[in-house]
N, C-alpha and C positions, 0 to 999 in steps of 0.2 A: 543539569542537563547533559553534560560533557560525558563522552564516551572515553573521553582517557582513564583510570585508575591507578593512583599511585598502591606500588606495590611496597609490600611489609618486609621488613628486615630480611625478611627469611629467603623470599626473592630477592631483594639485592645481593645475598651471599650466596645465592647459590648462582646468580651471573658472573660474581667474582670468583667463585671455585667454577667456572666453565670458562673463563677466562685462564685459572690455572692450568685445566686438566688442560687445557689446548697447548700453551706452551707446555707443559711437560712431554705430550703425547709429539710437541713438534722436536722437541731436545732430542727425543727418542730415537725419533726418525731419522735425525742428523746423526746420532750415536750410532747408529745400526748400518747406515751407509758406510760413514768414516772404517767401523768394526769389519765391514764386508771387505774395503779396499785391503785392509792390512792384513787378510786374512783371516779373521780371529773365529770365523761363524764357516758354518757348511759353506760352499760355495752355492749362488747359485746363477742357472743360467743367463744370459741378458733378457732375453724377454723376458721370463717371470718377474725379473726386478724389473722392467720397464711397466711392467702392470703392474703391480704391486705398488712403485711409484708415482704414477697415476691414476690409482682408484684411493689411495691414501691424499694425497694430496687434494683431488676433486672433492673429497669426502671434508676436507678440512675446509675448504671453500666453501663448498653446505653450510657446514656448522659453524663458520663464521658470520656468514651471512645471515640465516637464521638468528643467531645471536643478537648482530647490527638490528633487525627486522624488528624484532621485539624490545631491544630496548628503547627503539626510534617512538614507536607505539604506546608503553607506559613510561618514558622519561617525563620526569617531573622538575619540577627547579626546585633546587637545596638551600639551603637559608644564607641568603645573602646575594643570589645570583637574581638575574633580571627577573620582575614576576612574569606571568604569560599574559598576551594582549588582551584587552577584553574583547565582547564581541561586537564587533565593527555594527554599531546601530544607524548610521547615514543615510543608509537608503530607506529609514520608518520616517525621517519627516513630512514626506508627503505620498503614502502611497496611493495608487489607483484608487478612485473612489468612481464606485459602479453610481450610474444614472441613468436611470429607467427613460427608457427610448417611447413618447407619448405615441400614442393610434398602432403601436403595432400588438398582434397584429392587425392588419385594414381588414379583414374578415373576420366573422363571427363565427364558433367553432359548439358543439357537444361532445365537447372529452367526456369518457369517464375519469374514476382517479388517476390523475397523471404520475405515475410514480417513478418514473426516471427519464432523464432528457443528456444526449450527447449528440457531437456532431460528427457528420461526417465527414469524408474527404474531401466534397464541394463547398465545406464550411457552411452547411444548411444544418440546423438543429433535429434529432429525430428525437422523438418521443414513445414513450413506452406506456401506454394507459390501462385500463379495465376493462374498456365501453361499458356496459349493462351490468357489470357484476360489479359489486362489493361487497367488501371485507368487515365482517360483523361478528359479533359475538358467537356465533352462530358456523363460522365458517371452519372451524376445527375443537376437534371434542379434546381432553383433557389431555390427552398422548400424544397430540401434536397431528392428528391424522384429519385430514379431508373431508369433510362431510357434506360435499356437493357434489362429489364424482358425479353420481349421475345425470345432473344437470348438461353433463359434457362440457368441450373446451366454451372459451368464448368466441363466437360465429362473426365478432365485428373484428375489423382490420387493428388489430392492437397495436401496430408498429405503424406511427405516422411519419413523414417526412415534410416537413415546413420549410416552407423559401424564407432565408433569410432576410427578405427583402421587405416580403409584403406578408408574411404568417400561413399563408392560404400553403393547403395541402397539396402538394406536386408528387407525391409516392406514399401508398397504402400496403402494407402486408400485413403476415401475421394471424392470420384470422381462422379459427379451428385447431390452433396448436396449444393455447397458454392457458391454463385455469385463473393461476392467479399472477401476475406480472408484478413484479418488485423491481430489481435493478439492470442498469443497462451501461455500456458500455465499448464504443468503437474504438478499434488501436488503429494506429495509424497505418495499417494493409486493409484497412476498410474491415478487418472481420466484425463481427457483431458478437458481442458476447451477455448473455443474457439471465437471469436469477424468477425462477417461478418457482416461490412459496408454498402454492401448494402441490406442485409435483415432488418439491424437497431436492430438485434438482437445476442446476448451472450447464449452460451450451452456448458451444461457438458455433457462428453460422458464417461460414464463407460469404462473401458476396456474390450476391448472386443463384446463392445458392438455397432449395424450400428446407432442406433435411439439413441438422448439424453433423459440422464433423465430428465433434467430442462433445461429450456427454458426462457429465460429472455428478453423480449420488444415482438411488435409484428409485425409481416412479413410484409415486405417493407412497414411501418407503422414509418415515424419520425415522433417523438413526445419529450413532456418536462415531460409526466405526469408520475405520481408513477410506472404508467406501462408500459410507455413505454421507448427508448432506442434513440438516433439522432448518426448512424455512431460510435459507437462506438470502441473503438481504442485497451485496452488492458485489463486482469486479473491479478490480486498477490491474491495467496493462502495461509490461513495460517492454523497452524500444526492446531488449536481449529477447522478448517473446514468452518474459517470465508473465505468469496467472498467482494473482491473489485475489482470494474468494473469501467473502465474511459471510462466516456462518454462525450463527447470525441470533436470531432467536430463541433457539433453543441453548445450544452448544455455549456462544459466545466465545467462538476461538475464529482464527485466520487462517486459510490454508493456502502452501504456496505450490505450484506447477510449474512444471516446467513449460517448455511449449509443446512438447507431445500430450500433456495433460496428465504424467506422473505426479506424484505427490513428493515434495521433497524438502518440505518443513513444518512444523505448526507452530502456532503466537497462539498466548504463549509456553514456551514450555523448560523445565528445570534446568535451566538453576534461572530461569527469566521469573521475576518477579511482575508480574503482571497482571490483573484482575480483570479483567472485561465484563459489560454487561449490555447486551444487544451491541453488538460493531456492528451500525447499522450504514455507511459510507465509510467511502478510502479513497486516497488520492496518493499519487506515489511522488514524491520530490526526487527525482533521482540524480540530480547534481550533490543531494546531500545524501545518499544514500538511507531513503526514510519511506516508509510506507505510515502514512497521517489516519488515522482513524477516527469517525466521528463513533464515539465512543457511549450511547444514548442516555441509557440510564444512569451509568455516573457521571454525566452531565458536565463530559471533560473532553477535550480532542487527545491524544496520543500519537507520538510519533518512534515505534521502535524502529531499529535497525532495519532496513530492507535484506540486504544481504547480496544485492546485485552485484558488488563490486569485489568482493570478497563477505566469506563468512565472519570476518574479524568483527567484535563489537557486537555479534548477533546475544543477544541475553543479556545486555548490559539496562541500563535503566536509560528507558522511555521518555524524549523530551514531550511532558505534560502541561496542557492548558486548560485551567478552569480558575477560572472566576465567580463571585455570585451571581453574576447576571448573563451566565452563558446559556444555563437551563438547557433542556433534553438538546444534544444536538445531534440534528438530523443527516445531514449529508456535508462533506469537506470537498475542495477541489481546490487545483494546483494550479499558483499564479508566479511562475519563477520560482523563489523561495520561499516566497508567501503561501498563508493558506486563506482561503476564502469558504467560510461554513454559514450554514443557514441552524436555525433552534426552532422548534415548534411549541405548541401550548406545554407550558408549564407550572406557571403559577400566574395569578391577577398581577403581582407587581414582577414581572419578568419579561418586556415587551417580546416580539414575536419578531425579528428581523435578522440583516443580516453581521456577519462580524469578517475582521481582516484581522489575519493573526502572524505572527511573526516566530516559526519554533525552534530558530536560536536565542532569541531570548526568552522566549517562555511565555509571552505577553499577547493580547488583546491590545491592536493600535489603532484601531478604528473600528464603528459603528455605522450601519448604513440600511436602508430600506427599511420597509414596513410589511408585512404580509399577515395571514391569518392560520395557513398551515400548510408551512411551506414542506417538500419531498425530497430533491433534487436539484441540485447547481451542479453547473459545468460551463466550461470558455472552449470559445472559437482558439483551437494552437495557434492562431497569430496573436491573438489579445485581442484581437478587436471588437469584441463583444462577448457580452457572459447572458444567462439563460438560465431562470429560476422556475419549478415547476410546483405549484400545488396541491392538493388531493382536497378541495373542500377551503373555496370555492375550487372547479378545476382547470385551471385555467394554465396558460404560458407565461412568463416575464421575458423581456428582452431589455439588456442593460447595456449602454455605453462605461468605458471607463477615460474619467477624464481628470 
């Protein structure tokens, strides 16, 4: 899993020949001063050698430091010296184990397919549903194109807002903009950032606001190129205002934004050894510098490099979790360093619940809930509750962790 790599002979000497050319190039410099004082060389004015001696020297601080930089990065221990520590497992003996919170919610609700649930700023869970429409065999021809337009958007409030309290609906939007609603996601400036399938397009919505500010692929328009978007599945926001979008069904790549909504990386790509198939969920760990992938059909979570913190490490190989009994998984989400993923129908002996995964060591440490076909999880940023969504039956989960 480890993003360090010990580097081959050929790197080592050539840090030792960059260690030489430094002392020689410093010998030099000493030589040429000492040569200047005695005469031996043109003269030249004091400034020019005041510059000369401080863009040489600035320049050798660079290239020492760069030097320090990278060997700090791929040092590895030599035969005989301390090995490197394992990885600190302490906090997997007991971690959070979610517990479904009974009677909520106290109301009786007609979702359509629930396919995504996050919360908001007041820590109330929103939901992102269907109403009346579903997703059927039927609902794109073989090129990945639309075949409802006409029917027009969906007319029911697609965007719910649920009191965490009592379940019951306190805020309704949405209604006459989405065809097909897949993923959802609020960052912590309250924006809304949102994935409809079948426009093939990803949008942030202010708060507050009916019309997005940005707009990402273009209207029932699949495609592979820079601009545009194939069904795209889900968002993870991070605090810098970086956008990663999993695209999704068709493509099965990730694409990263900046906050103006430029494009300024793809997952994955050469020399990343990487294979995706449906990144259908993400969740970003950004203490470890990781964007977590529920990775569907190879039936693995993935965590490559984010890249938030520096580009270093970006293409290195992906801390991966799959077990036998992970099966399709559906949506990941971020519990400190933990990851927290739901799996949906996969096989008769592959139950349907949730898992607790831990991806510095690469492991599955717990096991938890029951469900039938789950979409989307997500936590309250305090921890104080987590929130599972299913598409069939369709309903909400509310979980305590205790």
């Amino acid at each position: 899993m480890g993003s360090l790599r010990r580097r081959d002979d050929g790197a080592v000497a050539a840090g030792g020949c960059g260690l030489i050319l430094l002392f020689v190039l410093l010998c030099g410099a000493v030589g040429s001063v000492r040569a200047m004082s005695h005469g031996l060389v043109p003269r030249i004015l004091p400034r020019e050698a005041e510059l000369l001696n401080s863009n040489f020297f600035q320049r050798m601080r660079e290239m020492i430091m760069e030097r320090a930089y990278e060997d700090a990065l791929n040092e590895v221990p030599n035969e005989g010296s301390q090995p490197m520590k394992p990885v600190d497992t302490s906090h997997l003996d007991s971690p959070p184990k979610p517990r479904v919170v009974e009677n909520w919610p106290m109301v009786s609700h007609e979702f359509g397919q629930v396919t995504a649930v996050s919360i908001n700023r007041e820590g109330n869970p929103v939901i992102f549903h269907r109403g009346r429409r579903v997703w059927s065999a039927e609902s794109f021809n073989e090129t990945n194109h639309f075949q409802q337009i006409m029917e027009g958007p969906i007319e029911d409030s697609t965007i719910l807002t649920l009191s965490a309290k009592t379940g019951e609906v306190i805020d309704e939007s949405g209604g006459g903009i989405f065809y097909m609603p897949h993923g959802m996601t609020i960052d912590r400036n309250g924006n809304m950032w949102l994935t409809d399938v079948a426009l093939h397009q990803a949008f942030k919505f202010m708060p507050n606001h009916d019309y997005p500010s940005i707009t990402i692929g273009r209207r029932f328009e699949p495609g592979s190129s820079r601009s545009h978007l194939c069904k795209p599945t889900a968002t993870a926001v991070a605090t810098t205002g970086e956008v990663f979008i999993a695209d999704g069904y068709c493509n099965s790549r990730i694409l990263k934004f900046n906050a103006a909504g430029r494009l300024i990386r793809t997952i994955p790509q050469p020399p990343e050894f990487l294979s995706l198939q449906v990144p259908h969920g993400l969740t970003l760990l950004e203490h470890l510098d990781l964007i977590c992938i529920a990775d569907r059909e190879n039936m693995r979570v993935v965590c490559p490099k984010a890249g938030l913190k520096s580009s270093f490490g970006e293409g290195t190989q992906a801390a991966t979790i799959q077990e036998p009994d992970l099966g399709h998984v559906y949506d990941v989400a971020a519990y400190g360093d933990l990851v927290y993923a739901v799996n949906g129908p996969t096989a008769d002996m592959i139950p349907v619940r949730g898992f607790t995964i831990d991806p510095r060591s690469e492991t599955i440490i717990d096991h938890w809930g029951k469900f039938e076909n789950p979409h989307s999880i997500a936590f309250c940023p305090n921890g104080s509750a987590m929130y599972v969504t299913e598409i069939g039956p369709n309903k909400v989960w509310k979980f305590e962790l205790v």
